[in-house]
N, C-alpha and C positions, 0 to 999 in steps of 0.2 A: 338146637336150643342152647340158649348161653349158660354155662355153670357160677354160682359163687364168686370160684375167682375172676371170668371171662370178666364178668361185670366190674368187680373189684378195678381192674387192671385197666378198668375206662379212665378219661377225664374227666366227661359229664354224663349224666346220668337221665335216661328217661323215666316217665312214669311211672313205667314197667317196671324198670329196674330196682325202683327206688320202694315196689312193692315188695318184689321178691328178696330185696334183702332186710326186709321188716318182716317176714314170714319164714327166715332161717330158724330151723328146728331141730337142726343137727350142731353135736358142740364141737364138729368138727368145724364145720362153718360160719360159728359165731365167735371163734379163735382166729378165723381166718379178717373175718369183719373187724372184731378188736383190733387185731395188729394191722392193720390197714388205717383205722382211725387214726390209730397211734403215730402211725408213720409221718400219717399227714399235719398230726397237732404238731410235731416234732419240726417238722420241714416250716408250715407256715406260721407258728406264734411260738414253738420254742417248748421247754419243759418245762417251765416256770409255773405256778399257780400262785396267784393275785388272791387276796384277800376281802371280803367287806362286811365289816363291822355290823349287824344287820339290826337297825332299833328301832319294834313293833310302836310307835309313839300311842298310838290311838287305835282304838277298835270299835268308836261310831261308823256307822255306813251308812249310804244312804240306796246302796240297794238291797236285793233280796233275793238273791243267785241260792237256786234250789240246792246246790250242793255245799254251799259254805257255812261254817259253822257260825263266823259273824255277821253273819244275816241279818237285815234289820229286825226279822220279825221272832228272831229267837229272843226270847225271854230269860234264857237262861244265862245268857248273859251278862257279868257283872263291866258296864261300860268305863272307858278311862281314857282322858287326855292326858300326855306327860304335859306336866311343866316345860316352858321354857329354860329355866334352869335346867331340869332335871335331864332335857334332852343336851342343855350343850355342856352338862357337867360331861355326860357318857360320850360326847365327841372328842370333847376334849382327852376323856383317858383312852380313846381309841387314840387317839395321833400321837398319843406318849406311849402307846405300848408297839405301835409299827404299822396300824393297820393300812395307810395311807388313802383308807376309802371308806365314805359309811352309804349302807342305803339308808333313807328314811320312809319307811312303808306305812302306810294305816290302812283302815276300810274309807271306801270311796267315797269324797264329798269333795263337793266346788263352791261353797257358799262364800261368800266375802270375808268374812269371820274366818273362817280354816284358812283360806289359804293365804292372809294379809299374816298371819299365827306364822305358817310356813316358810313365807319367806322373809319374816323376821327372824327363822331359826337360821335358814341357809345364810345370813349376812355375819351374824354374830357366830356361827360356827367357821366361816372363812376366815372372819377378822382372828378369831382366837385359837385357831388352831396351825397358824403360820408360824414355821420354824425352820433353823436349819438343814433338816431334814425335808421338811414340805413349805419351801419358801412361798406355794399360795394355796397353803391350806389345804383340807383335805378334800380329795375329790368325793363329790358327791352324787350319789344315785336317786333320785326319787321313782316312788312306785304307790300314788296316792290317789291314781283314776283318773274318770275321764272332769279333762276343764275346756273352757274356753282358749282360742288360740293369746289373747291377749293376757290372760291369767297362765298357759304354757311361759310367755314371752316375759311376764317378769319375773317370776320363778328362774329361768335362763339366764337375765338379767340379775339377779338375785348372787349368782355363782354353780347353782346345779346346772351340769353336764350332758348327765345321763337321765335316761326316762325308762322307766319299765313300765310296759300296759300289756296283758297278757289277754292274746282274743279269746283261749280258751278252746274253741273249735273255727278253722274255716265254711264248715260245713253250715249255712245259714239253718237250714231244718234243725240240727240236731242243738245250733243256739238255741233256737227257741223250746226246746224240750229242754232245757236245764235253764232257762230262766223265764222270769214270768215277762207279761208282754210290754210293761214300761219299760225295760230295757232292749235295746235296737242295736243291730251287728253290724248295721248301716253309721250307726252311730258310734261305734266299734272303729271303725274302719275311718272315720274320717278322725277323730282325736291321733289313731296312729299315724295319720296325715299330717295334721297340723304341728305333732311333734316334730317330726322329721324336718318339715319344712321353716322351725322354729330355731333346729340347729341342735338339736339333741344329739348324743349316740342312743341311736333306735335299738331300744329292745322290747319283742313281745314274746309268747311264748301259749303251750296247749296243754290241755291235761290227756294223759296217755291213757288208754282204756275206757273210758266211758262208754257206759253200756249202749247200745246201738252203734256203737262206732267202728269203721270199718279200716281195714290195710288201706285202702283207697284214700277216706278220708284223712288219714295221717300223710300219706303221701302228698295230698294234698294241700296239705299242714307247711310240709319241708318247701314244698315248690314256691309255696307263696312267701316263706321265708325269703326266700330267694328275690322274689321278683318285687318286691318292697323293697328290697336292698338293708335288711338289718343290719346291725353291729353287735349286739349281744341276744342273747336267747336263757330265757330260764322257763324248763318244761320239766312238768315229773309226774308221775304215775298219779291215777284218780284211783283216792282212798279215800273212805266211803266216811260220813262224818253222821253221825245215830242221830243227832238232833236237828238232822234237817229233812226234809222231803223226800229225801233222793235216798233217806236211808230203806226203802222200799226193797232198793238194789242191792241189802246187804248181802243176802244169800250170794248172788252175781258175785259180786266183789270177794267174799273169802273162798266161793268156788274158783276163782281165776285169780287171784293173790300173785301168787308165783309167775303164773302166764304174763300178767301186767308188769310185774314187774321187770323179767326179761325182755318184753316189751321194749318198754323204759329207755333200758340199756341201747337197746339196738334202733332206737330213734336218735339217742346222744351219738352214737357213732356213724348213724346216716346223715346226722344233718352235719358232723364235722367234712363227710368225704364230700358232701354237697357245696357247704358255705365257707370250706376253710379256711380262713382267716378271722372268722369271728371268736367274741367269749363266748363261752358256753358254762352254762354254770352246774356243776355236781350238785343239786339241792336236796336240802334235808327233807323232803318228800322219800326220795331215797332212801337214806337213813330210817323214815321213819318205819319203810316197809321190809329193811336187814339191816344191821347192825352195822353193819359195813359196807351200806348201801352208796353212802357220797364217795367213798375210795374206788369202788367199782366203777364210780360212773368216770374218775379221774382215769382210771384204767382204758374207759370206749371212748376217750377223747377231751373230755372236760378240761379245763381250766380255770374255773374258777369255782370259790367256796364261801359260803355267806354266813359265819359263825354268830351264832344269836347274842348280843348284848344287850338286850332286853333284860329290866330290873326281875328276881323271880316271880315274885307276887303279881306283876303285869302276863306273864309269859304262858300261863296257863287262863288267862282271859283272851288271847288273840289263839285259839284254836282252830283253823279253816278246815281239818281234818283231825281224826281221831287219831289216839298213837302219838300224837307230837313226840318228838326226841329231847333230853335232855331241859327238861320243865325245873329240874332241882340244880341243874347246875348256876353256880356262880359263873360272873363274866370272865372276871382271870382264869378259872380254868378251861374254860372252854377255847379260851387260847393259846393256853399251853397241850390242851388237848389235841386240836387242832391241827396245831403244825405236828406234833408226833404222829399223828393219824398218816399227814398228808409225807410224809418220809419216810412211813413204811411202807408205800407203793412206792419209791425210789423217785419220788417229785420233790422239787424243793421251792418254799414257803419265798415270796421274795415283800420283802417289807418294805415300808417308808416308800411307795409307789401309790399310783392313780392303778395304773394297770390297764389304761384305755386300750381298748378295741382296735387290734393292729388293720384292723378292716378298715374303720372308720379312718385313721393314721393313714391305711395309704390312698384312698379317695381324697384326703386333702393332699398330700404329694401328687397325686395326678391332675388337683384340678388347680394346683398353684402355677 
């Protein structure tokens, strides 16, 4: 029978494998896991951590996923679109403070109206954010659901890069237990298609622990990572949000706090030894379940960190989870925060960069 390290000391990894090191339960062995990740961050993308700007613009949606807090059908809700201005004032002082990259995230909608909105932001954030520092502007991530591939394609055309659609789960059964049945995994799956084949750098991403969820399932989470061919990944622990449906599961959820959380950790460094050369991002999911949750996760292999620059008053309206971190903070501290945080794990902050996905970087060297 293979040990820890047996497996560790693979190139690739089977099914098997890829369970038994999500089911380490000794900290002898998850120190072992850690610096294994590490080795590999180190060797294929380097110790750098990349920045990105992160600004909640809008918290309409237009679906109603049993565990998010901005659900369409929560009431509780106080809804908000930024201004135009107000989104490309906050671009603009991210490219003046170093960030070299924003996401622009909201709740899920495709209507003509939003996203003609959006990709009037991405044109005048290019135009105004070019400087000698980022001679074409900041690079840009969107994470705003699922569209059409012709609405992916002007958006692309627009100047955003990167795309985040997070499946949530592989596991078609246990989609349909956390959301209701107008929403399709089939349909899921084909938007992550049409991305990719749009020219994106692909990222999607799962929430770790969901109740009924299995080693397997997760496993089968990283595998599929894999066989899509991403370029970035943002995943973090499922923390239970009171004003949704799913708050059912609260008992579950603070019974296994801890367990998920660790969790967490050791799927961030399973899916570095799996995919590495992708981003991987430390998300303030993390944080919001330890304090020092995104530094940990920088520790099992991460590299990237997505500091909220969301106005305050807006930041406690985009709530997907209970806990949020850091609701009072101003956006300059949060970046001076930030980089102190990420240098006291012995990483260092690299500014005025895109920070693309060295994955994606070298598929186009190979296919040139």
């Amino acid at each position: 029978m293979k040990t820890i390290q047996d497996i560790l000391n693979q190139k690739d990894f089977s099914k098997e494998d890829l369970i038994n090191l999500l089911k380490i339960n000794t900290q002898e062995n998850l120190d072992l896991l850690k610096e294994s990740a590490n080795n590999l961050m180190l060797e294929s993308v380097g110790s750098n951590v990349y920045l990105r700007g992160l600004i909640e613009f809008s918290n309409y949606c237009v679906n109603d996923c049993y565990y998010c807090g901005i659900r369409k059908s929560n009431a509780e809700v106080h809804r908000y679109l930024l201004s135009k201005k107000e989104i490309l004032d906050l671009a603009i002082w991210a490219a003046e403070k170093g960030y070299g990259s924003i996401v622009l995230q909201s709740g899920e909608r495709a209507d003509e109206n939003f996203v003609s909105f959006v990709e009037e932001c991405i044109v005048e954030i290019k135009e105004n954010t070019k400087s000698e520092n980022l001679p074409n502007g900041l690079g840009i991530t969107l994470s705003i659901g699922e569209l059409s591939l012709n609405q992916y394609e002007r958006l692309f055309k627009a100047g955003a890069h990167r795309y985040l659609l997070r499946i949530e789960t592989t596991n078609s059964d246990l989609f349909k237990q956390i959301h209701p049945e107008t929403q399709s995994f089939e349909r899921r799956l084909e938007s992550l298609n049409c991305i990719k084949t749009t020219g994106y750098q692909l990222g999607t991403g799962v929430m770790i622990g969901l109740p009924n969820q299995t080693y397997e399932d997760l496993a089968n989470d990283l595998l599929f990572f894999k066989e899509i061919d991403i370029d970035m990944l943002g995943m973090g622990p499922y923390i239970v949000h009171l004003s949704t449906p799913m708050k059912i599961y609260k008992d579950y959820y603070f019974e296994n706090q801890k367990e998920i959380y660790a969790l967490a950790l050791k799927m961030v460094a399973t899916a570095r030894l799996l995919l590495k050369d992708v981003n991987i991002a430390s998300t303030t999911a993390l944080q919001a379940m330890y304090p020092w949750g995104r530094e940990e996760g920088l520790l099992f292999g991460a590299n990237v960190v997505m500091p909220n620059i969301t106005p305050n008053e807006f930041r406690k309206e985009y709530l997907l989870y209970n806990n949020k971190p850091c609701l009072e903070d101003n956006k300059g501290d949060c970046f001076t925060c930030t980089i102190s945080r990420i240098e006291s794990v012995g990483r260092k902050t690299v500014l005025n960069k895109w920070g693309d996905s060295q994955h994606f970087t070298n598929k186009l060297r190979q296919n040139a």
